[in-house]
N, C-alpha and C positions, 0 to 999 in steps of 0.2 A: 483322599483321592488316590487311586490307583496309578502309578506310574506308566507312562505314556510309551506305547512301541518306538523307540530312539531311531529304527532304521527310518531314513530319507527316503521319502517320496520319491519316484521319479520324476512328478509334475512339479515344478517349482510352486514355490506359495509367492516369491518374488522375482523378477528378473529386468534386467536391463539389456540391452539388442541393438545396437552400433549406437550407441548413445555418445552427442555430442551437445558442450555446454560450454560457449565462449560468449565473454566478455569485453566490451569493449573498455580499453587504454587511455590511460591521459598521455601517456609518456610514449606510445604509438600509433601509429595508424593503422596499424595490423591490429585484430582481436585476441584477447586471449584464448588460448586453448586448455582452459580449465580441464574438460572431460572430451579426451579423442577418441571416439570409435572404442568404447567401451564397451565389454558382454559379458555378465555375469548374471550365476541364477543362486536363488538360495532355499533349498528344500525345508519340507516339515523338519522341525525338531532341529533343524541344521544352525550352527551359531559358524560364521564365517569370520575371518579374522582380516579387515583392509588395511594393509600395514605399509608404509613412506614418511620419508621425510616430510616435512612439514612445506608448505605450498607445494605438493603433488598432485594435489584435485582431491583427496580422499573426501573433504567434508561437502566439497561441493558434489559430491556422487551421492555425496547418506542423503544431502538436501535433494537430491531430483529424486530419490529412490523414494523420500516421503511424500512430492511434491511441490516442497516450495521452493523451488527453481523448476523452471520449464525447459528444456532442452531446446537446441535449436534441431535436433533430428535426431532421430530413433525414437524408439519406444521405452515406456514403463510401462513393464506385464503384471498386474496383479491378480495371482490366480485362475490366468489365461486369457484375462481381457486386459487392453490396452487402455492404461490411463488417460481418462480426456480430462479435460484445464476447466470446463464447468464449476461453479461455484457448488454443486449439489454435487459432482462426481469428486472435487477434490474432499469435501467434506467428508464423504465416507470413506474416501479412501484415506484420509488420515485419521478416520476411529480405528481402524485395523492394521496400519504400519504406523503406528508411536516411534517419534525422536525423542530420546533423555539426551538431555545436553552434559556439557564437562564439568560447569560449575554450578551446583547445588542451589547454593546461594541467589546465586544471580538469575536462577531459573524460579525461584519463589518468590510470593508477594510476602516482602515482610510484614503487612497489615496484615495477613488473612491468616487463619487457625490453622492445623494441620486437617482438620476436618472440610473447610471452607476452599483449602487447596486441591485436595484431592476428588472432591463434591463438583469442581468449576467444570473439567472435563465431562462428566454425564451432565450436567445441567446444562453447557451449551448445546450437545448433541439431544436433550428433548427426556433424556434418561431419569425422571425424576420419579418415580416407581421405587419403593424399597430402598431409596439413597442412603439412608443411613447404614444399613443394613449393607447394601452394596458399597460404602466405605470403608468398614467394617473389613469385609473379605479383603477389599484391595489390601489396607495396611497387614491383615495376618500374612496374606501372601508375599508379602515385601520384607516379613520379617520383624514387624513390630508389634508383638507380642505383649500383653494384652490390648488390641486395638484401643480401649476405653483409654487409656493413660496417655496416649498421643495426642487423641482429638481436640482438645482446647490449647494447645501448646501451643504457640509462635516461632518461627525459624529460627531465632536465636537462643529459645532455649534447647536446642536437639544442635547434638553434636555433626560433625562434616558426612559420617556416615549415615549416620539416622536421614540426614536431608536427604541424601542420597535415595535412599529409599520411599522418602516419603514424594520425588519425583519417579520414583517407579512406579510406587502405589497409585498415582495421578496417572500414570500410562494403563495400568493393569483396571483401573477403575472402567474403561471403557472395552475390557476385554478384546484385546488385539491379537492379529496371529503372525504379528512382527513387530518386535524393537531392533529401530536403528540406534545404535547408541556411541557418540562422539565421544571419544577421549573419556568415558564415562567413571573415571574411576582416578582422572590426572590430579585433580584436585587433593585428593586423599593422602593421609599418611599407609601406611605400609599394612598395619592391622584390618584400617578399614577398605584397603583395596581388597585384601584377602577375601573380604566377607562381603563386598559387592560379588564380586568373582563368584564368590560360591553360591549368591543367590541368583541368579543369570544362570548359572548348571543346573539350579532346582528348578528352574520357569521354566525353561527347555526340558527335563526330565518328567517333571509334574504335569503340568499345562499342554505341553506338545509347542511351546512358542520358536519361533526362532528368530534371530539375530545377528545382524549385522555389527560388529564391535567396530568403529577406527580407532588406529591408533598408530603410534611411531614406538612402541611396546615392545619387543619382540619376546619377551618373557610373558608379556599378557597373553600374546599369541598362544604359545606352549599352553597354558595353563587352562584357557578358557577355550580353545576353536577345534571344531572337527578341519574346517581345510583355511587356507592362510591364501588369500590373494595379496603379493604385490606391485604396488604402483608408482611407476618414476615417468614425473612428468605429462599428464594426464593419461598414461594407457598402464595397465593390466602386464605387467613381463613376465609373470611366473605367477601358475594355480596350482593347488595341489593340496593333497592331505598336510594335517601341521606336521607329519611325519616325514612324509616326502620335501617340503620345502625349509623344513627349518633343518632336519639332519642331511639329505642327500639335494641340496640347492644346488640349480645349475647354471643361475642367470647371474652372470659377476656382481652384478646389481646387489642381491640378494646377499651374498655370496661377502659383498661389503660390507652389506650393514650389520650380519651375522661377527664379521672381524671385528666390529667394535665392541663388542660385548666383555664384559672382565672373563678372563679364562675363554676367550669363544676360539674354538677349536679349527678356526681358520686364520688365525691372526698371526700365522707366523710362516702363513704360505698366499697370502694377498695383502697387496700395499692396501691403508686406506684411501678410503673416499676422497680426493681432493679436489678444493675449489666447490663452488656453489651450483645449484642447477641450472641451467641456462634457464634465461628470460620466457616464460611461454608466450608472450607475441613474438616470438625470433624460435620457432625450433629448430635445430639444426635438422638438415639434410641427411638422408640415411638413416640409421639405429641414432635414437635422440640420445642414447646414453653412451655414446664411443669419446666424444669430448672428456669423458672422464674415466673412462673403462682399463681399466690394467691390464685384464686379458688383451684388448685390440692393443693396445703400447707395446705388450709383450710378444704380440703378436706378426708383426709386419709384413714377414713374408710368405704367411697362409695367404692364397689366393681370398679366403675371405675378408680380409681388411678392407679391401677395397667396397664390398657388399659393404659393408658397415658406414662407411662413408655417402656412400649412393644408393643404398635401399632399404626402404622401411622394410622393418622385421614385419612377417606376417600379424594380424591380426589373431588375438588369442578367441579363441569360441569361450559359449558362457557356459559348454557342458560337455566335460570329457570323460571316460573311463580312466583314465593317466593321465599323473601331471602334463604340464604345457607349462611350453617356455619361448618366451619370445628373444631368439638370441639367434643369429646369423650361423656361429661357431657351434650349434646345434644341430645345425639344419644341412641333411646332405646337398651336394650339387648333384645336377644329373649334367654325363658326361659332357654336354655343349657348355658346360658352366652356367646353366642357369639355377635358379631355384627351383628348387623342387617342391610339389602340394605340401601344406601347411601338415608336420607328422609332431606327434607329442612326442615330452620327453620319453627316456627309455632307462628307469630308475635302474642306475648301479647296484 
């Protein structure tokens, strides 16, 4: 197969559009704010990289983005139509945006073959035409070579990467034109994250697929993503190329998690991260993320501390020419001291 034109569509193949996903609390009476007014899109060929701490919203966004959580507003755009909640419209819509989960294991029937696995998905969608045959292709393109030596196999005898693939294979069986894929590679040791990694650049190269990676990675990011969205707190603070946001990051946010890194080339010009995230039925008032921002501490007598405390950072769009960064100390005033229209960043 010939290798797939790499440049991105302009029309998204997926997209989310003031997307909101809360949850209600035992512990309050407020809802969670799992996912606040979130917009992102994800072109052909485009592998995106959603990168936060861990209870940021990242996995409950992959989940509304394949369908199994409904949002309580906005939309899911799949390839220009808006997802409806139909038992016939989610079903097709999740033969064409595939979740591979993080742990291999847990995502297999240890009863069922490698063949019986990868088989389940075209046989529930009615695919039963050429099955074997369409097995076959799944597992070469996943990378298990010679397909015949898999098929009778059980999950325990295939190593943590093999499974790995042999749920990709299970995704790719029903030919899709998006993997959302959670922490898909946390499970692994080091060799075989490698070689997940590299087969995800061959799906998007070969296939034309793209891909939603989450993770709390920031090296996976580098390694596998054309652009890097991150997320503190259920919103989107900073988009941009992996170039743009992992070397010239402008959101402190970012900017933190970058300093914990061994050798990360801001760690001796930003305090870390401290303290936990706040509560998401309790957001704080203002930029959710000044409670722990070094910048705004270091900051006090910028007239915009005070924005930080009392106004939410604009709202990031899900499609820019240049990064975007949702950060107060970005954003000019216009002379009466207000805020001024929402402008992207302006790469150093």
């Amino acid at each position: 197969m010939n290798p797939v034109d790499q440049t991105i569509d302009s029309a998204p193949v997926l997209e989310v559009t003031d997307l909101r996903v809360t949850f209600s609390s035992r512990r309050s009476a407020a809802p969670a704010r799992a996912v606040d007014d979130v917009n992102l899109a994800l072109g052909r060929a485009e592998i995106i990289a959603l990168i936060g701490e861990s209870g940021c919203g990242k996995s409950t966004l992959a989940r509304a983005m394949v369908g199994l959580v409904k949002p309580q507003s906005g939309r899911v755009i799949s390839r220009g139509a808006p997802l409806r909640y139909s038992k016939a419209a989610l079903r097709q819509h999740r033969r064409s945006v595939q979740l591979v989960l993080q742990d291999p294991a847990g995502a297999l029937n240890p009863r069922h073959t490698v063949y019986d696995l990868v088989a389940e998905g075209p046989r529930l969608h009615g695919l039963t035409d050429n099955l074997y045959e369409r097995v076959c292709a799944s597992l070469t393109q996943a990378g298990l070579r010679p397909p015949e030596q898999f098929l009778s196999r059980y999950p325990h005898q295939l190593s943590g990467g093999q499974q790995q693939r042999v749920v990709i294979a299970g995704a790719l069986a029903l030919e899709p034109t998006v993997l959302v894929a959670d922490e898909p590679v946390s499970s692994l040791d080091a060799s075989a994250r490698g070689e997940v990694l590299r087969l995800l650049l061959d799906l998007r190269d070969t296939l034309g697929l793209s891909a939603l990676v989450v993770s709390h990675d920031l090296g996976l990011a580098w390694n596998i993503a054309d652009r890097v969205a991150v997320m503190y707190l259920g919103r989107i603070v900073e988009l941009g190329t992996v170039e743009e946001v992992l070397l010239r990051p402008r959101h402190p946010y970012t900017k933190a998690l970058l300093s914990i890194l061994p050798g990360g080339r801001f760690a001796e010009h930003l305090t870390l991260l401290q303290g936990e995230a706040p509560d998401p039925t309790a957001i704080p008032p203002g930029c959710r993320f000044h409670p722990r921002c070094p910048l705004y501490a270091e900051s006090q007598s910028d007239p915009r501390a005070a924005w930080c405390r009392e106004r939410d950072p604009q709202v990031l769009p899900a499609l820019a020419d240049t990064p975007l960064v949702a950060c107060h100390f970005e954003t000019p005033a216009a002379p009466d001291g207000s805020v001024l229209p929402f402008v992207s960043a302006t790469p150093q």
